[in-house]
N, C-alpha and C positions, 0 to 999 in steps of 0.2 A: 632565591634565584627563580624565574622565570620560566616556566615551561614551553616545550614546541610542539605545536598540537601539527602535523599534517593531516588534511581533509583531500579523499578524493572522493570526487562528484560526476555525475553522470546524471542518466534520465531517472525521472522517478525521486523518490527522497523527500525528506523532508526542505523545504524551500530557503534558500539560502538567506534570505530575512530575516525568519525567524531561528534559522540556525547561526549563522555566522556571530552574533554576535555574544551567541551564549558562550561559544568555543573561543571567544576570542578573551573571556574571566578568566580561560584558567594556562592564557600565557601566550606568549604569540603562535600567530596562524600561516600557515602555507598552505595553498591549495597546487591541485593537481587534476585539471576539467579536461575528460573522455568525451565531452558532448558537446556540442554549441546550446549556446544560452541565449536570450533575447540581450540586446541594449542592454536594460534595466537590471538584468537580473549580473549583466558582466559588471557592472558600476556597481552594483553591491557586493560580490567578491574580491572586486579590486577595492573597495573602501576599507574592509576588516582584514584581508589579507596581506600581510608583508610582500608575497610575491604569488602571482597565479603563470603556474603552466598548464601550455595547451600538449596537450598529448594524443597519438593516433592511436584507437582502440586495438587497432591490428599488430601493435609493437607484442614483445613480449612482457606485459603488462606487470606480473609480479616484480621483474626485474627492475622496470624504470620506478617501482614504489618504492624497492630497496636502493636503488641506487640515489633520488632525490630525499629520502627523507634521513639517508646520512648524510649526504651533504651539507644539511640543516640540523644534523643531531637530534633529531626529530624525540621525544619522548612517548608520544604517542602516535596514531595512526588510525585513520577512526571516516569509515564509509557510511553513507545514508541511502546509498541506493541501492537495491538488488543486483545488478550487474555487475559492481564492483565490490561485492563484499566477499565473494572468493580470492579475486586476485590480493584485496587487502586482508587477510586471514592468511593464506601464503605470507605475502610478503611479513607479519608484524612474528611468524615464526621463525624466517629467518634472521630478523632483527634483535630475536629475541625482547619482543614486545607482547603486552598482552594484545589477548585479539579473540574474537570467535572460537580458536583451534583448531586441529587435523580434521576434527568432523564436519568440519561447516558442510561438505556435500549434504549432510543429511538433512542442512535446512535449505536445499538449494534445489536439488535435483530430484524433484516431487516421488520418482519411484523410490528411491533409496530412503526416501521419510516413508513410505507409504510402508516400503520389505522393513524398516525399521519397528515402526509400530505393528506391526502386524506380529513379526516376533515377538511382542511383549506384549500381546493380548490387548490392544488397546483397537479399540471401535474404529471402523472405517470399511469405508466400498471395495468390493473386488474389484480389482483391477488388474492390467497386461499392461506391457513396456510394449511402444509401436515403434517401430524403426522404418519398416516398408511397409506396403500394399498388402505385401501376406501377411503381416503382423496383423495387420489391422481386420483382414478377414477371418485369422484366428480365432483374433479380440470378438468378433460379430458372432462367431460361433457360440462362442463360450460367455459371452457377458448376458444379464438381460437386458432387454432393448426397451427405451434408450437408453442408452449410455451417455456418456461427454467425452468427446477426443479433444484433449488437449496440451500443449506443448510443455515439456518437464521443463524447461531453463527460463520459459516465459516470466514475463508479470504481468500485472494489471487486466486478464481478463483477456486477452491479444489470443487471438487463432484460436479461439475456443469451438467448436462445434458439436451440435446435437446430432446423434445417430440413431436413426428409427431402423424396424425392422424392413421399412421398404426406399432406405437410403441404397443411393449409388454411392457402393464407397470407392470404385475407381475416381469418381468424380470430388467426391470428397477428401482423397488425400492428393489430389491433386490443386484441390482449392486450399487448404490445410499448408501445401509446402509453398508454393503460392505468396502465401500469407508471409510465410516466415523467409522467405526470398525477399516479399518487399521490404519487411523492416530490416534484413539486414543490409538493402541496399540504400536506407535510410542511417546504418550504423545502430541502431536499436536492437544491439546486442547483448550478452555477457562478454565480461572484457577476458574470458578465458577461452579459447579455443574448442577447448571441450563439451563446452555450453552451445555450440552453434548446432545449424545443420536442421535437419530431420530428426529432431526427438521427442516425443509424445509418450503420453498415455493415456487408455483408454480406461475408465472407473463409471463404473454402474450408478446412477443418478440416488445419491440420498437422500434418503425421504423424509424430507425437514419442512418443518411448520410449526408455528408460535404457538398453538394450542398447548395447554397445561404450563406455558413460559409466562406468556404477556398477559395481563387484565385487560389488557384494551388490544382493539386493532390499530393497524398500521405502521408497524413496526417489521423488520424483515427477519428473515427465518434465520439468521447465524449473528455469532458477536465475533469479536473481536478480544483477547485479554494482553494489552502490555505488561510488559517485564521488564526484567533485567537478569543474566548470570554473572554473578560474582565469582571467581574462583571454582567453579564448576556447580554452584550454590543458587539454585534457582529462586527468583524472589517475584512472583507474579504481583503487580500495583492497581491496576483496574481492569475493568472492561468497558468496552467501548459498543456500543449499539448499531444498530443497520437501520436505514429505509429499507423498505422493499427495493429487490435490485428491478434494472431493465432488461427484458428477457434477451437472451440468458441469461447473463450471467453478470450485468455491468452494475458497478456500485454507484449508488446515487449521494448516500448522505451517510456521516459517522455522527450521532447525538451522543451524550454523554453528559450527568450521568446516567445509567438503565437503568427504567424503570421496573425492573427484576426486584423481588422479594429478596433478604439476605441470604432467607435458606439454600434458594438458587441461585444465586449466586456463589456460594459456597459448595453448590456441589458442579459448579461451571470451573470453580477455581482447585478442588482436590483431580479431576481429569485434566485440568494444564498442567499441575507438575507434575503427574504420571507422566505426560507427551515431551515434555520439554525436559526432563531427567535421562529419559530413554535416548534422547538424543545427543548426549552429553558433551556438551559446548563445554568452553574454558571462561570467556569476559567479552560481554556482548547484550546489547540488547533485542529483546524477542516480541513476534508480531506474532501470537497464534490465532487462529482463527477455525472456531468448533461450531457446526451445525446443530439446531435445536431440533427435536426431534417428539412426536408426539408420547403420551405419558412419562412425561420427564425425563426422554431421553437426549443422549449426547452422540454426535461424531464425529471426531477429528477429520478437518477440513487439509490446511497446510499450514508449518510456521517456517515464519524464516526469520535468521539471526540478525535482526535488524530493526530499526526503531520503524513505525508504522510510518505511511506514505501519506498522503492528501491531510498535512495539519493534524496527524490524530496526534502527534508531543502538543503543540497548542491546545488538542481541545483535552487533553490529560491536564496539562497545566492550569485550564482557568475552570474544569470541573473540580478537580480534586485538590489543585495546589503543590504539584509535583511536578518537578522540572525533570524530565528523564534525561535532557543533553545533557546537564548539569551533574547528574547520578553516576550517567555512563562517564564523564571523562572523569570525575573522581576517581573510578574504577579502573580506567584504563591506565591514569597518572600514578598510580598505587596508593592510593589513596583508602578510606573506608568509608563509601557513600552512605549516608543515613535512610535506610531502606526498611520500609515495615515488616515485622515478623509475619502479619497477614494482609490477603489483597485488602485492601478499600473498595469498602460498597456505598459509599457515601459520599458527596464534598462539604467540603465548609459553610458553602453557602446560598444561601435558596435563588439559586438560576439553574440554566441550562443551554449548553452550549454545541455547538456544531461546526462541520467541514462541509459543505454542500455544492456538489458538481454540475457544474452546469452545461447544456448538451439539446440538440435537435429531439428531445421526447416527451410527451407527458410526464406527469406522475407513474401511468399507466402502462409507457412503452411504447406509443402509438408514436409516430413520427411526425414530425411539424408538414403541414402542407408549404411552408415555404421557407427560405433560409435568409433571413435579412440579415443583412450585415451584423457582425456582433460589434455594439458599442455598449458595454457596461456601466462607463463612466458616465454618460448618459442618461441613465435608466433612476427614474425616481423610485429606487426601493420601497417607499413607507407608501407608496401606493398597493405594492403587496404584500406588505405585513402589519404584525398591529401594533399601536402603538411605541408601548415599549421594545420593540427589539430593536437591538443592532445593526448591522450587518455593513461587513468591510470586503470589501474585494482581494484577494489575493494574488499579488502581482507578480511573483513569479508562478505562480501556476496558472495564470489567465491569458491569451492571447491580445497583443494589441488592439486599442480599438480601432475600428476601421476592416479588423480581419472577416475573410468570409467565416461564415457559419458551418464550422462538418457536421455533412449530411450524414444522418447515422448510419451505423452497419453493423450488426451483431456481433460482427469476428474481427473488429476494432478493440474492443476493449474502453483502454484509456484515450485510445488515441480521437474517439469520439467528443472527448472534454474540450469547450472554449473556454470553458475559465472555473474560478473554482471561489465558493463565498466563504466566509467566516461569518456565523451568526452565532448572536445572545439574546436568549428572553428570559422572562422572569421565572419559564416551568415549562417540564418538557411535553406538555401539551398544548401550548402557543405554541414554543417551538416545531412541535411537530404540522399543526396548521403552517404554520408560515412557511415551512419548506415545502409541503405541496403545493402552496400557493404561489410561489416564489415557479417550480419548473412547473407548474400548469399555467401560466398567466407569461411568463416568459416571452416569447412568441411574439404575443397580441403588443407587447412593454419594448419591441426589438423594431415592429412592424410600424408601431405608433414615431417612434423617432425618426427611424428614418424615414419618412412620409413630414414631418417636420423638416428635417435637414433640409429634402428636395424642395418643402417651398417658400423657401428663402429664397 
């Protein structure tokens, strides 16, 4: 008999392309979409889904999960975006479904991971919970400077700001709420009430750098390690690599696999399941993300109970060969996923693959002097790379062609992305040339088209 998987979806997540149809293996699918979605991206929910509802994020969200996914006798229950993986953790315990479980707060609400790990000796920046102006001047008293103020229920990087010793912080928690006003008057929230508002923290900048990590430069100063919990049973599967971010703090590129030695990478992977045990989930997958640190050190960054965002299940899949949709719903269907007793430091096969965001900066961070239109489909890729590589556009995470270009802004985040690539080369040093070439050439490859277009 058939299983009934419900899916809710929101912003963020992995892209409904490459997820919909792995969930739709293991029995029929119902969605439940908190967000608008482009055209494109609704014609592919409605192609793999039996039925897609549209829901208001401002309802009492746990409830309308419990209530549509017995309707449907749902078997499982299973979110990909950070916004909605509380209220689905709520709701799959009411259900008496597996699910993340009662802790999910601790991969969610950044001080609560932070008071977590800290109780359990595990590495991390001093930090204060911000609520007001006087919180925050507390925080200025007692952190050193700079610090990072940024939002606990966020994602992607959104409202983050840098705090020097001669910041106006009247002015900065006023730009700070600001921020999280406008997205939520975009609905670019958590779909729990709890999650909104004015909530911040402020943590002491860690001092991270590739030195004693990487053989080579160019590569950025934190990874990433996916997982999975099983049963309360932590099973870390790879790591996943950085570009250098755009200052502050915005993620440019995930490669994979890292070119990290095994030793370190094994001692990348005995700190995740210290972090991810301390947190002690039930059935769920984990995005953790640990800071490198000079003579071989480590520091827990944030994790959350969730398969990673921007294509990283794609680029685990065609590095290592590991479907984690695939893992996680065996898991969640009660099933027993075939999961390695250690991470993978390796894949099968001599390539090297990538997620790569595309955005108004250099490599560098420097901003475009001008915003052409973004047309992707347009753009003869193999003009910026070599040879052999790939590269496919990803269409639910890319903006129409024709869209203006956003113009960047530090305290954006994700919301500075027009679109988002899929690359493959044969080793991750093409690979890593081609994505600097790729967001440095960009621009001139946007600028050159449309100057075509016009003289027709």
């Amino acid at each position: 008999m058939s299983s009934i998987v419900y899916v809710v979806t929101g912003v963020g997540g992995t892209p409904p392309e490459f997820a919909m149809p792995r969930l739709r293996r293991h029995g029929d699918v119902h969605a439940l979409v908190v967000s608008a979605f482009s055209e494109e991206v609704d014609g592919v929910m409605r192609g793999w889904a039996s039925t897609v509802t549209w829901a208001d994020p401002d309802a009492p969200m746990p409830d309308t999960i419990v209530d549509l996914a017995r309707d449907v006798r749902a078997d499982a229950v299973v979110a990909f975006s950070e916004f909605a993986i509380v209220a689905v953790a709520e709701a799959c315990v009411e259900l008496g479904l597996r699910g993340p479980g009662p802790n999910v707060l601790r991969s969610r609400d950044k001080v609560e991971m932070r008071k977590v790990w800290h109780e359990h000796g595990l590495p991390g920046p001093e930090f204060e919970p911000v609520r007001s102006q006087a919180d925050l001047e507390r925080a200025g008293a007692r952190l050193r400077a700079p610090f990072l103020l940024k939002p606990t229920w966020l994602a992607g990087s959104q409202g983050q700001v840098l705090v020097s010793d001669d910041t106006d912080l009247a002015a900065v928690w006023g730009r700070v709420t600001s921020v999280v006003d406008e997205l939520e008057a975009a609905r670019m929230y958590d779909f729990m009430p709890i999650g909104r508002g004015a909530q911040f923290m402020a943590e002491e900048i860690i001092q991270a750098t590739t030195d004693s990590w990487y053989d080579v430069d160019g590569y950025g100063d934190y990874v990433s390690i996916e997982g999975l919990v099983v049963g309360g049973r932590y099973h870390p599967i790879s790591i996943t690599g950085r570009l250098p971010s755009i200052p502050p703090y915005v993620e440019l590129g995930f490669p994979a696999p890292v070119t990290l030695s095994e030793d370190r990478q094994r001692q990348i992977e005995k700190l995740a399941r210290a972090a991810v045990d301390a947190l002690e989930l039930e059935d769920c997958a984990t995005h953790l993300e640990i800071k490198l640190q000079r003579d071989r050190g480590l520091c827990l960054l944030e994790n959350a109970a969730r398969l990673g965002g921007a294509m990283v299940p794609r680029v685990v899949h065609e590095a290592f060969g590991v479907d984690l949709i695939d893992l996680l719903l065996t898991a969640l269907l009660g099933g027993e996923p075939e999961l390695p007793e250690r991470m993978l430091t390796s894949g099968p096969k001599e390539q090297a693959v990538a997620s790569l965001m595309l955005l108004a900066t250099d490599s560098a961070g420097n901003p475009w002097s001008s915003l052409p239109p973004f047309r992707p489909d347009r753009v003869d890729w193999r003009r910026l790379t070599s040879p052999k590589t790939e590269v496919e556009i990803v269409t639910g995470m890319t903006h129409p062609s024709g869209s203006p270009m956003p113009a960047y802004s530090p305290t954006a985040g994700t919301r500075n992305y027009a679109g988002t690539l899929f690359l493959r080369a044969p080793d991750p040093a093409t690979l890593q040339a081609d994505c600097f070439r790729i967001v440095d050439g960009l621009e001139a490859e946007l600028r050159a088209v449309d100057a075509a277009l016009a003289a027709r």
